[in-house]
C-alpha positions in Angstrom: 4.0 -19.0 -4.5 0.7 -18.8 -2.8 -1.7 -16.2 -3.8 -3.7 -14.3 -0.7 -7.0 -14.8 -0.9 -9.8 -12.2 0.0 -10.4 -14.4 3.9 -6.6 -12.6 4.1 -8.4 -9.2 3.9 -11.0 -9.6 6.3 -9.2 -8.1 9.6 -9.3 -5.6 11.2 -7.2 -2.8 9.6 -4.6 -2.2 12.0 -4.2 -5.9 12.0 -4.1 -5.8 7.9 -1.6 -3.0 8.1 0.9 -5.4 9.9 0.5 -8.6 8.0 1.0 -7.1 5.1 4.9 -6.3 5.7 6.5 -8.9 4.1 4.1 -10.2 1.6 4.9 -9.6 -2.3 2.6 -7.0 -4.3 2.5 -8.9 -8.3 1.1 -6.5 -11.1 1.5 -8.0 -14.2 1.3 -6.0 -17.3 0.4 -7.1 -21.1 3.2 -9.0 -22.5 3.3 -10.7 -19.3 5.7 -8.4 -18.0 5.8 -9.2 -13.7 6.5 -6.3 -11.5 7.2 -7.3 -7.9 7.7 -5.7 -4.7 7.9 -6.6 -0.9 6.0 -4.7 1.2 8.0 -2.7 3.6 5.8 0.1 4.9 2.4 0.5 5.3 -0.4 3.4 6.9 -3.7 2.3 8.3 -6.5 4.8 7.8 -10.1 4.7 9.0 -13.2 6.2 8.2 -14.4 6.6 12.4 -12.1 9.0 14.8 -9.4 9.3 12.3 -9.4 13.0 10.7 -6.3 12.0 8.1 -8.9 9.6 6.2 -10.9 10.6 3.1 -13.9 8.8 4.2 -13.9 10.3 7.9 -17.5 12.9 6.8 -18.6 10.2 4.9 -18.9 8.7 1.4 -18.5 11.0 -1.4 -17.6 10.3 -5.3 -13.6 10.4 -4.5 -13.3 8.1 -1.9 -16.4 5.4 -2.5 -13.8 2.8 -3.2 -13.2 2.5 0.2 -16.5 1.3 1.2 -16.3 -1.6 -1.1 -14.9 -5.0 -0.2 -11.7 -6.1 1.1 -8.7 -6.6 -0.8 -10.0 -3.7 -3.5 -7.9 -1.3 -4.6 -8.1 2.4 -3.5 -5.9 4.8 -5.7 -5.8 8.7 -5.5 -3.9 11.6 -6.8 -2.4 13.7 -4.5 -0.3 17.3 -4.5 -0.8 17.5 -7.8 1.8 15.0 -8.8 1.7 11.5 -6.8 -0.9 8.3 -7.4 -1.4 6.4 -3.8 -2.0 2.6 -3.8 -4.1 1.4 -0.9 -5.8 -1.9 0.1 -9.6 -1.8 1.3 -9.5 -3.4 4.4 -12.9 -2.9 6.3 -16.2 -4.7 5.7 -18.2 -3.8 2.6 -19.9 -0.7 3.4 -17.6 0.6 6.1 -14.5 3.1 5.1 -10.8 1.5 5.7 -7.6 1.2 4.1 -4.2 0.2 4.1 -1.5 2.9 2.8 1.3 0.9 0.8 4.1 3.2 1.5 7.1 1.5 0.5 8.3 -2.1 -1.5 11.6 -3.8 -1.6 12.2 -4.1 -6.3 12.1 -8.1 -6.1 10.9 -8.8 -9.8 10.8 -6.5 -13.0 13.8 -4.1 -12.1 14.5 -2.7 -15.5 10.7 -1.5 -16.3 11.3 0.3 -13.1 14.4 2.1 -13.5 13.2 3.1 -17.2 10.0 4.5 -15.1 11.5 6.0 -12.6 14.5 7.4 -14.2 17.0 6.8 -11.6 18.8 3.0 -11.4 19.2 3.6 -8.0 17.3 0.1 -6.3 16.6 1.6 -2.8 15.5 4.5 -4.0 12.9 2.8 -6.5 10.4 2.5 -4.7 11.1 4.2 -1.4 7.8 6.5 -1.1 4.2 5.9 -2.0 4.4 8.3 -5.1 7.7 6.4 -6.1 6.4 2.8 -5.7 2.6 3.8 -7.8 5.4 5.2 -10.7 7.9 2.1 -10.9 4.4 0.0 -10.9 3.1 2.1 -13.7 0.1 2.2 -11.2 -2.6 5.6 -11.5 -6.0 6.4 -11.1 -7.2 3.6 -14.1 -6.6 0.9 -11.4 -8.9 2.3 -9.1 -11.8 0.0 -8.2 -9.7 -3.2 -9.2 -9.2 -5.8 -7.2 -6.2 -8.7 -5.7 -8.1 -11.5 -7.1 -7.1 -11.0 -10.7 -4.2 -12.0 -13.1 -3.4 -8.2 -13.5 -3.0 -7.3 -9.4 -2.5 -9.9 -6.7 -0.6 -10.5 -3.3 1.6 -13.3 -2.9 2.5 -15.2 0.6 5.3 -14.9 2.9 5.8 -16.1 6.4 4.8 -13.7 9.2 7.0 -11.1 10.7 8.8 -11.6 14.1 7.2 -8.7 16.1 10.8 -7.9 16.4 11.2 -6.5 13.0 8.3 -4.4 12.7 8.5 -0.6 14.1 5.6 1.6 14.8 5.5 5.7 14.3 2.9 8.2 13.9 2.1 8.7 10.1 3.6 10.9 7.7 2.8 13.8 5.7 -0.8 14.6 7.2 -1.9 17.5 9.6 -5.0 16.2 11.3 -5.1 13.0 13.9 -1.3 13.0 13.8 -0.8 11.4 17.2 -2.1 8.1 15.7 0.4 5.4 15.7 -0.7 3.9 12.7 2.5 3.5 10.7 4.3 0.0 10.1 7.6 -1.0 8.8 10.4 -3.5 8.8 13.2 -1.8 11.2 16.6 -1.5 9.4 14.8 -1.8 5.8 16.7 0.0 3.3 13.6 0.3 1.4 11.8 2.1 3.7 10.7 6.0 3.1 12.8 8.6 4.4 10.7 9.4 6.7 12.3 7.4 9.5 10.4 8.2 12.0 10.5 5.6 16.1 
């Protein structure tokens, strides 16, 4: 299947955030073990007029990754307990990012299970946290990019706009009347958080 290449990356991020549903997230891992998942649910986050983002005072040491090019990865630790996989999405030099909430298992199932403890598919990777922990995914991946063997994005046709629903995002306090969430409507896969 055809890899996305970094032209894919250069849009806007709302725009990225959309055309992303669908597509297939590949990590491969030494003894060529492939991990797949659709993308089901994303978040777009910007560093101008959005309070939720890391990067909205500016570039510090934690969120610098998101200044660098599209298609980059952007991963944090959060409440203590949860890695968060995000795509760069803006120009070089300008904070953006695409929030991977949720994948459809498609490849790679038992490695999953065994790292998620539960063999229960639509519950795999159902969350951010959950999807980052069936991937084996955490902070070492942090500056990496799509473009490797390691991490890339494989095509898949377009969405109707008749699948995709659109809700505020989840689990923030500031700019939460944003309606910057995207999913597949009726996707078991999809977070709990089944919000529009």
């Amino acid at each position: 299947m055809e890899r996305l290449q970094q032209q894919f990356y250069k849009c806007p991020t709302m725009e990225l955030s959309e055309l992303l549903l669908g597509k297939i997230f590949v990590r491969v891992l030494p003894g060529n073990i492939q991990l797949k998942g659709r993308i089901v649910e994303t978040e777009a986050y910007l560093g101008k007029d959005d309070e939720a983002c890391h990067a909205w005072r500016g570039k510090t040491a934690r969120n610098r990754i998101m200044f660098h090019a599209p298609g980059t990865l952007y991963i944090y630790f959060t409440y203590g307990t949860h890695y968060m996989l995000n795509i760069v999405s803006e120009p070089e030099n300008t904070a953006g990012a695409v929030l991977i909430r949720a994948m459809e298992p498609i490849e790679g199932e038992p490695f999953m299970i065994k790292q998620r403890g539960t063999d229960h598919i639509n519950n795999l990777m159902s969350g951010p946290g959950k999807l980052t922990k069936a991937l084996a995914i955490d902070c070492n991946s942090n500056g990496n990019n799509l473009f490797s063997e390691e991490f890339y994005i494989e095509n898949a046709p377009a969405l109707p706009e008749t699948m995709i629903g659109t809700s505020t995002r989840v689990g923030i306090s500031k700019s939460r009347e944003l309606l910057w969430r995207k999913f597949i409507l009726n996707n078991p896969h999809v977070s709990n958080a089944r919000v529009g």
